[in-house]
DRENGULO-485998 format. One record per residue: x, y, z of N, C-alpha, C, O, CB in turn; residue number from 0; residue in three letters. Coordinates in nm, 4 decimals. Glycine has a CB too. Layout:
N
npx | npy | npz | capx | capy | capz | cpx | cpy | cpz | opx | opy | opz | cbpx | cbpy | cbpz | resi | resn
X | Y | Z | X | Y | Z | X | Y | Z | X | Y | Z | X | Y | Z | NUM | ALA
...
! end
This chain:
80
npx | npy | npz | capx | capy | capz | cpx | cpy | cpz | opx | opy | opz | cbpx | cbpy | cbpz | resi | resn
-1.3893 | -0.5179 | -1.5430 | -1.3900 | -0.3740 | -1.5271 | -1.5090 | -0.3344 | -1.4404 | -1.6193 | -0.3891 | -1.4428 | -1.3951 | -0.3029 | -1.6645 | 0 | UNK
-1.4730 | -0.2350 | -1.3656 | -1.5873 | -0.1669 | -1.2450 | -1.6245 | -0.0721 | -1.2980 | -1.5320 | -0.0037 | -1.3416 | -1.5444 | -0.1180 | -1.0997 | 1 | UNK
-1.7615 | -0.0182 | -1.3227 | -1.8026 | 0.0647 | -1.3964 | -1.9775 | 0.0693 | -1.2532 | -2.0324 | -0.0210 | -1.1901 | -1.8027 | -0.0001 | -1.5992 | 2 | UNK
-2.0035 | 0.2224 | -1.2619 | -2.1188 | 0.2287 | -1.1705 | -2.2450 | 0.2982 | -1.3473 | -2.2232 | 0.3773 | -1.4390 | -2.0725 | 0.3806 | -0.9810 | 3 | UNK
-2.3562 | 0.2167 | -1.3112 | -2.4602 | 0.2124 | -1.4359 | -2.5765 | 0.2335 | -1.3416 | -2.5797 | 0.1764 | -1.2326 | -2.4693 | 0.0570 | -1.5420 | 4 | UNK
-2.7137 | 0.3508 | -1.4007 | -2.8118 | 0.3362 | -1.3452 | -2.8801 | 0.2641 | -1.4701 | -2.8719 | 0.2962 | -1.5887 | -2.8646 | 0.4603 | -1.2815 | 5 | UNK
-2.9585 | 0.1447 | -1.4047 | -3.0420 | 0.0533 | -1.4817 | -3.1729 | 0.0150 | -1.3886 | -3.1788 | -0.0106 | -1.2683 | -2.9518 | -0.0821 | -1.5246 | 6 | UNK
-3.2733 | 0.0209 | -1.4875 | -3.4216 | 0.0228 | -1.4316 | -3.4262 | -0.0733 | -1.3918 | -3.3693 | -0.1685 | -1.4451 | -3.5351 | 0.0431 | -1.5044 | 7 | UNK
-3.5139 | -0.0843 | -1.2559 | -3.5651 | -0.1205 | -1.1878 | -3.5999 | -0.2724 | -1.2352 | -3.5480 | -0.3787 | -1.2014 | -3.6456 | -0.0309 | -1.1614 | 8 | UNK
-3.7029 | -0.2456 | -1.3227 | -3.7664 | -0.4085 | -1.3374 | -3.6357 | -0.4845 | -1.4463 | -3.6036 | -0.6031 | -1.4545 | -3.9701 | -0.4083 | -1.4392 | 9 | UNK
-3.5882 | -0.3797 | -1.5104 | -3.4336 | -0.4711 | -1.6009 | -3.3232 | -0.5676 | -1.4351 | -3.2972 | -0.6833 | -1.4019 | -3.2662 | -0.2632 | -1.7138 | 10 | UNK
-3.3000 | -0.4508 | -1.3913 | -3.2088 | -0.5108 | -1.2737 | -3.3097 | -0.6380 | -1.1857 | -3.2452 | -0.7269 | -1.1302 | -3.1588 | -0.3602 | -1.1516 | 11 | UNK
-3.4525 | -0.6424 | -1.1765 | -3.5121 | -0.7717 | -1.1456 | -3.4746 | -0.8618 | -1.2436 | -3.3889 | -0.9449 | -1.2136 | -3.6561 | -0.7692 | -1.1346 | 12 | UNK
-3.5327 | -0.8616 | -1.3798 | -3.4734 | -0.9557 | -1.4811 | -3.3492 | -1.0422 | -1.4429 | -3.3377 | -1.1490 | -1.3826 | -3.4348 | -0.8758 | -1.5976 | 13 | UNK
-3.2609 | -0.9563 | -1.5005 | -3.0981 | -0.9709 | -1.4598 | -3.0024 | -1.0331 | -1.3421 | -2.8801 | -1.0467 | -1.3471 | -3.0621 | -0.8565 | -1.4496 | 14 | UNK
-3.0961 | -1.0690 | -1.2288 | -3.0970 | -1.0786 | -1.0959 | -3.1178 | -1.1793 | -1.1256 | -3.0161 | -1.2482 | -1.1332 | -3.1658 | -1.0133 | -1.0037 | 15 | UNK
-3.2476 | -1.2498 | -1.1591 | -3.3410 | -1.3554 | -1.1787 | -3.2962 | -1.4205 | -1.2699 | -3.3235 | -1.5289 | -1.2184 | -3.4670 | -1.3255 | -1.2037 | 16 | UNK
-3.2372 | -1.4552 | -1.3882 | -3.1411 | -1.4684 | -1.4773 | -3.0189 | -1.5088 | -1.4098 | -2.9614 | -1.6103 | -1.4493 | -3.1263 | -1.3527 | -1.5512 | 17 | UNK
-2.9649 | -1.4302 | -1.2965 | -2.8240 | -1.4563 | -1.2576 | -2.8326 | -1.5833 | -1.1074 | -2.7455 | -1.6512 | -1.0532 | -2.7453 | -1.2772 | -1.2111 | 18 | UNK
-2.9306 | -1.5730 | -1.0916 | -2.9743 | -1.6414 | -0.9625 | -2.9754 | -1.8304 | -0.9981 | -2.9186 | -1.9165 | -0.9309 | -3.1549 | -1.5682 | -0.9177 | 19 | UNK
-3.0872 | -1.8575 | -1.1661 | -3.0478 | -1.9326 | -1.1885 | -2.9688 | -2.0042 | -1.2745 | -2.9570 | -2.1249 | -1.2954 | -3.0964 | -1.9459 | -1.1728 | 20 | UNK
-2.9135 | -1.8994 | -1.3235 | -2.7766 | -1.9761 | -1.3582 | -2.6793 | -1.9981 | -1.2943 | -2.5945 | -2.0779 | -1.3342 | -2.7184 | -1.9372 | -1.4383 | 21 | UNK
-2.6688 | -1.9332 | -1.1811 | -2.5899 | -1.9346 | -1.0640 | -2.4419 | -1.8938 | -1.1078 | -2.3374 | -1.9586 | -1.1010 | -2.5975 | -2.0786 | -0.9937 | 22 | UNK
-2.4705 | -1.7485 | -1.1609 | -2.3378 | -1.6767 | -1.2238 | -2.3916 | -1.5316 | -1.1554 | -2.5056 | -1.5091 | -1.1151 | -2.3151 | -1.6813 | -1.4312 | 23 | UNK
-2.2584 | -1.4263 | -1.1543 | -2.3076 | -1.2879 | -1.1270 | -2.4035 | -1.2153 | -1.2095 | -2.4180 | -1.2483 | -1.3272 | -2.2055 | -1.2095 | -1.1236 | 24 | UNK
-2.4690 | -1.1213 | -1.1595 | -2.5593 | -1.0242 | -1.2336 | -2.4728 | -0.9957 | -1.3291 | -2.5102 | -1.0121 | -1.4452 | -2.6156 | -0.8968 | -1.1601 | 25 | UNK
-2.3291 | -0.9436 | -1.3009 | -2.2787 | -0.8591 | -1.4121 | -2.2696 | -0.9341 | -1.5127 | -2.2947 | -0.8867 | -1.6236 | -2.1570 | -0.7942 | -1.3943 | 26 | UNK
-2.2349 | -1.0572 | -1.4996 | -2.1926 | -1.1746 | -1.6042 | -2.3105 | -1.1723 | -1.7370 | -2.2934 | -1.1525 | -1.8573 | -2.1970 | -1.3471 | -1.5118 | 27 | UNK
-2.4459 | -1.2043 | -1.6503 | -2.5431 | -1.1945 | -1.7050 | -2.5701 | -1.0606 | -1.8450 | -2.6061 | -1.0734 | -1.9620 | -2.6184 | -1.1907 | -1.5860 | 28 | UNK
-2.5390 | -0.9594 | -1.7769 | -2.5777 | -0.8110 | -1.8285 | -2.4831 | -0.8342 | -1.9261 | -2.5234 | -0.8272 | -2.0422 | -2.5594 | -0.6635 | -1.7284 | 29 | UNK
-2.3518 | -0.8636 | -1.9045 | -2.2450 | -0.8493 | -2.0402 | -2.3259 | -0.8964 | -2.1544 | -2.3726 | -0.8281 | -2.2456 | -2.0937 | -0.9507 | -2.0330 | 30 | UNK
-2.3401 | -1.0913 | -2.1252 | -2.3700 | -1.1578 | -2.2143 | -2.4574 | -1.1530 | -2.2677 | -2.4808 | -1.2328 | -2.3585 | -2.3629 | -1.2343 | -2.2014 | 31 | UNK
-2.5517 | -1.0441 | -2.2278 | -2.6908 | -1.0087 | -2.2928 | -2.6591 | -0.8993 | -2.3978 | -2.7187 | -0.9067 | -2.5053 | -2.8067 | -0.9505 | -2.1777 | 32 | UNK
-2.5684 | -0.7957 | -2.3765 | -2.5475 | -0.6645 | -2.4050 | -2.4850 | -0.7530 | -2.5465 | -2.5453 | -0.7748 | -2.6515 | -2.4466 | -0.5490 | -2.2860 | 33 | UNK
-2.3637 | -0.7885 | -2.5141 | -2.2995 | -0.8681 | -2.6321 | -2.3843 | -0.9177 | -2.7689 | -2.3874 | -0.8718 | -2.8831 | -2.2466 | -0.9960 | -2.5673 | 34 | UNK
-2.4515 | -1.0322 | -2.7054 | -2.5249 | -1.0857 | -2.7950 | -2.6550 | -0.9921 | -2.8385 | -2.7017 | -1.0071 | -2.9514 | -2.5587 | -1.2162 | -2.7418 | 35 | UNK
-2.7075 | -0.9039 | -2.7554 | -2.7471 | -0.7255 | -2.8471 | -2.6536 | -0.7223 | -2.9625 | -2.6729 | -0.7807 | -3.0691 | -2.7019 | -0.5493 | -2.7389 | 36 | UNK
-2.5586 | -0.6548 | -2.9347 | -2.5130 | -0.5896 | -2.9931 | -2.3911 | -0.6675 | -3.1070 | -2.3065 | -0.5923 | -3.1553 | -2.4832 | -0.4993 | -2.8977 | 37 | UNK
-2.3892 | -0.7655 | -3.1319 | -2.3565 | -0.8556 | -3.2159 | -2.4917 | -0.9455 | -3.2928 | -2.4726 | -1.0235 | -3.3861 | -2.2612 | -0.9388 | -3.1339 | 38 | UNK
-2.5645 | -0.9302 | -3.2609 | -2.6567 | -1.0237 | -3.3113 | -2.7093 | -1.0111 | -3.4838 | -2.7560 | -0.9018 | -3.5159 | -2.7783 | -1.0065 | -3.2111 | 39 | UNK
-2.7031 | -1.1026 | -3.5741 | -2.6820 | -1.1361 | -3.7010 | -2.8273 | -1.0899 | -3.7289 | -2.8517 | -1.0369 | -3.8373 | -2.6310 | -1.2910 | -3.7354 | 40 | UNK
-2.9190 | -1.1062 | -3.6424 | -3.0667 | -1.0373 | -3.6316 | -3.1078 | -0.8508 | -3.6126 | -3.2141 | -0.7978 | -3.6451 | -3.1242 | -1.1127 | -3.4917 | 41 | UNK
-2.9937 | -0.7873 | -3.5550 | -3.0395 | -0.6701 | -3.5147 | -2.9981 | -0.6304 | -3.6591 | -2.9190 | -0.6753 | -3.7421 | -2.9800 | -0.5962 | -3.3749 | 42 | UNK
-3.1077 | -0.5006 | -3.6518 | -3.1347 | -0.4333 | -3.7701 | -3.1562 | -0.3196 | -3.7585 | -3.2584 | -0.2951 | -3.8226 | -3.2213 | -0.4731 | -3.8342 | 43 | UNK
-3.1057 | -0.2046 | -3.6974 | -3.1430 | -0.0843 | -3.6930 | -3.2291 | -0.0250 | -3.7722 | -3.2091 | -0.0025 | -3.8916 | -3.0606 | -0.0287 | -3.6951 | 44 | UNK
-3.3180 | 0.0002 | -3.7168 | -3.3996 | 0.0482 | -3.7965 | -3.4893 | 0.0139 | -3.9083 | -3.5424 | 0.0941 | -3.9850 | -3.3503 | 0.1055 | -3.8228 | 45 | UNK
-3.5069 | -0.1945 | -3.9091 | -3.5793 | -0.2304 | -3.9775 | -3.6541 | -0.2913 | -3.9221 | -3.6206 | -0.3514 | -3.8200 | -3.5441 | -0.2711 | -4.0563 | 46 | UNK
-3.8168 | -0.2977 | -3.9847 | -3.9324 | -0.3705 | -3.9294 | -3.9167 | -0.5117 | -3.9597 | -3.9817 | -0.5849 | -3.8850 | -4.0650 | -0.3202 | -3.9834 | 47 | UNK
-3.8542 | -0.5643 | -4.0411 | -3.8600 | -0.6874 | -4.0821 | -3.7736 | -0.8196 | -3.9554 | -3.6530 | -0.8240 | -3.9310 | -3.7876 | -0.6695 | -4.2405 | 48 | UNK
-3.8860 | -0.9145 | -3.8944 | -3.8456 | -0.9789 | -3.8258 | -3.8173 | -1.1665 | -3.8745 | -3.8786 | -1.2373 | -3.9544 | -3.9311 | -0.9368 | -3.7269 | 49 | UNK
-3.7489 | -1.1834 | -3.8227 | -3.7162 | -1.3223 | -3.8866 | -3.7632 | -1.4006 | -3.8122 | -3.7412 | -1.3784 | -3.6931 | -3.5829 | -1.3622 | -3.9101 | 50 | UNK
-3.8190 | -1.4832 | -3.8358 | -3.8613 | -1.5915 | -3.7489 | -3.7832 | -1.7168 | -3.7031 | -3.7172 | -1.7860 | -3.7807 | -3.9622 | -1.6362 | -3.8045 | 51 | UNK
-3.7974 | -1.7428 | -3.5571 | -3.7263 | -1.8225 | -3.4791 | -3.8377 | -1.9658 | -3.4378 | -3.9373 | -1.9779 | -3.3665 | -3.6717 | -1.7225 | -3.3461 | 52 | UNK
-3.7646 | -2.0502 | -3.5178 | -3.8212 | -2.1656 | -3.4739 | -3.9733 | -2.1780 | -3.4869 | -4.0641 | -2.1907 | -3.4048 | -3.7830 | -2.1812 | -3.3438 | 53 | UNK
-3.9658 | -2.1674 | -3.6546 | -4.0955 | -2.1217 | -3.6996 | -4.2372 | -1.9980 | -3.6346 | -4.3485 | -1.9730 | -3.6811 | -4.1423 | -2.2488 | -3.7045 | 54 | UNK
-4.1670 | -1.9477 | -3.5162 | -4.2868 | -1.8284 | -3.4892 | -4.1915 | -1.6677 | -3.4988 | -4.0742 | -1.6563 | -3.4634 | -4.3744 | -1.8557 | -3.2901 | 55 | UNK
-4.2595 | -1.5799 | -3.5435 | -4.2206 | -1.4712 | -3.5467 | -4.1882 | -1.3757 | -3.4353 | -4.2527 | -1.2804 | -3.4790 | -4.2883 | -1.4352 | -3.6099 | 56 | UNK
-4.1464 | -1.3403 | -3.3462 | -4.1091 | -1.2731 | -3.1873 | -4.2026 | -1.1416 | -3.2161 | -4.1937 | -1.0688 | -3.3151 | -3.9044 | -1.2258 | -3.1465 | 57 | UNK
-4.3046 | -1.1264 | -3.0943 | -4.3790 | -1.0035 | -3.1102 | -4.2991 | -0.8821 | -3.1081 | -4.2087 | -0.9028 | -3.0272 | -4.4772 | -0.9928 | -3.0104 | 58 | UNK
-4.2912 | -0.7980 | -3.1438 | -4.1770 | -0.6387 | -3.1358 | -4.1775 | -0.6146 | -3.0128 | -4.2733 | -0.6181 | -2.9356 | -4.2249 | -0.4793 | -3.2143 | 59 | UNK
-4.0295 | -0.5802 | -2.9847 | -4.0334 | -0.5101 | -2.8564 | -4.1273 | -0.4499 | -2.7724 | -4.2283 | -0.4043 | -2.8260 | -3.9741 | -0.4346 | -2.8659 | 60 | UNK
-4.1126 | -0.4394 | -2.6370 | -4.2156 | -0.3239 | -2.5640 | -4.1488 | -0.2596 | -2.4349 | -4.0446 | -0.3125 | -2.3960 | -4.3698 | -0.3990 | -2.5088 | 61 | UNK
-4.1909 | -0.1677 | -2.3757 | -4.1643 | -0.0765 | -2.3032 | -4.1313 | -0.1834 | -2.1333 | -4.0572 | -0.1511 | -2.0404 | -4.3026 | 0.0456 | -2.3198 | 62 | UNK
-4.1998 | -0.2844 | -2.1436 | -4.1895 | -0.3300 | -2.0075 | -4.1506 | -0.4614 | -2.0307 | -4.1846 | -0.5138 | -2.1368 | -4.3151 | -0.3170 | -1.9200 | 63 | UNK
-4.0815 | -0.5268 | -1.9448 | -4.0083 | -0.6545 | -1.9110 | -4.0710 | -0.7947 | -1.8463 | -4.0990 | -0.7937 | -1.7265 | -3.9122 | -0.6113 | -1.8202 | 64 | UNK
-4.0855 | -0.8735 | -1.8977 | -4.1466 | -0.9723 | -1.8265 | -4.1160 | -1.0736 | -1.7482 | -4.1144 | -1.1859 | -1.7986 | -4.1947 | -1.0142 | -1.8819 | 65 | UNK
-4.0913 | -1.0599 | -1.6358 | -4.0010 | -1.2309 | -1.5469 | -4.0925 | -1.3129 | -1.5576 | -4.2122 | -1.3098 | -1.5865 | -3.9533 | -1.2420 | -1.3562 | 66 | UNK
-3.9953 | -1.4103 | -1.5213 | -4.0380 | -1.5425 | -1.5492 | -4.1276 | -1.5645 | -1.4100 | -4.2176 | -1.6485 | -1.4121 | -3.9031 | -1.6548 | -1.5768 | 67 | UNK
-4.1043 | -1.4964 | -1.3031 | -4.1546 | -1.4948 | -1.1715 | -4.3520 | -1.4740 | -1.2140 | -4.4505 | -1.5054 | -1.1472 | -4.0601 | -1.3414 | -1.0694 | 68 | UNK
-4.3390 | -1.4030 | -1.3632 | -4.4298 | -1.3015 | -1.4009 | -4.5166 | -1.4058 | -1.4793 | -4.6358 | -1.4354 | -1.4710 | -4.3652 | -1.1649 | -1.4865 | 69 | UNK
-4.4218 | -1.4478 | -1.5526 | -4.5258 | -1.5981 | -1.6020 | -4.5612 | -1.6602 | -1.5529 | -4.6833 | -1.6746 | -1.5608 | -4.5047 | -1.6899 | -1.6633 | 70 | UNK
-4.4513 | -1.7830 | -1.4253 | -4.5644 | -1.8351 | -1.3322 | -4.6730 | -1.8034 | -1.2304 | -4.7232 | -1.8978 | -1.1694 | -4.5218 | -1.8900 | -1.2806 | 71 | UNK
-4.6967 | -1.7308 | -1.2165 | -4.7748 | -1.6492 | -1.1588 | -4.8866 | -1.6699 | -1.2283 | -4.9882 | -1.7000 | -1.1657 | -4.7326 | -1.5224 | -1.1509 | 72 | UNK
-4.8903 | -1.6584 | -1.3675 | -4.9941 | -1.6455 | -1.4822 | -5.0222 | -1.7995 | -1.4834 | -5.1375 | -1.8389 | -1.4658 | -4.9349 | -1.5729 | -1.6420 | 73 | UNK
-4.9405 | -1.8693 | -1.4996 | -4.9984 | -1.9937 | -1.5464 | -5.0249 | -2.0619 | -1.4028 | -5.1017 | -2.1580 | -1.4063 | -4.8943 | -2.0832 | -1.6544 | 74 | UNK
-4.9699 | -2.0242 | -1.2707 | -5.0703 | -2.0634 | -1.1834 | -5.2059 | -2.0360 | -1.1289 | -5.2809 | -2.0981 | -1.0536 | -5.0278 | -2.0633 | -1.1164 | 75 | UNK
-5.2143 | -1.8920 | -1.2088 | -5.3543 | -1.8145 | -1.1862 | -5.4968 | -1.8783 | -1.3074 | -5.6190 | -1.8678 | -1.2973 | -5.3104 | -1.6183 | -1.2244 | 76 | UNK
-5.3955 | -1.9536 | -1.4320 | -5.4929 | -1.9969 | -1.5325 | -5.4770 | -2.1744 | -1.5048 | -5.5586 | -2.2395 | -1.5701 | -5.4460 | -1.9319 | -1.7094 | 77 | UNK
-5.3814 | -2.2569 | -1.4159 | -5.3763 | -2.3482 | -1.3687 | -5.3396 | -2.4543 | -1.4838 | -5.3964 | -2.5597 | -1.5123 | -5.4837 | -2.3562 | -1.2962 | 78 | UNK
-5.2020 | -2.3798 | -1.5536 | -5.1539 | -2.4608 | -1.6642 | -5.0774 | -2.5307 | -1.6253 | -5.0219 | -2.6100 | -1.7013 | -5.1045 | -2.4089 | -1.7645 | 79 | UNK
! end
């Protein structure tokens, strides 16, 4: 289905970057993210309580997005 969506800026970098190497479409990407949102055995509307994955707890959401472009960058700047 063709559907026109305004989506931010640094999400549509994500999503891009994501689709690039998996070497599938953006849209593909966005579904399978949205999906597994919105099915996920973890989401909790509206509760603080987080479960932990693979023994560490996931810090809470935040306002801004992080690529992976964004990490190496970091760990070539700290030379990990």
């Amino acid at each position: 289905m063709r559907t026109t969506l305004n989506i931010d800026d640094d999400i549509l970098a994500a999503i891009k970057d994501l689709a690039q190497k998996e070497r599938v479409s953006a849209g593909q990407i966005l579904s399978r993210l949205a999906r597994e949102s919105l099915t996920s055995r973890n989401f909790q509307q509206g509760s603080s309580a987080q479960k932990s994955v693979a023994g560490f707890r996931p810090f809470p959401p935040r306002e801004k997005i992080v690529s992976n472009d964004q990490v190496d960058r970091l760990r070539d700047e700290e030379g990990i």
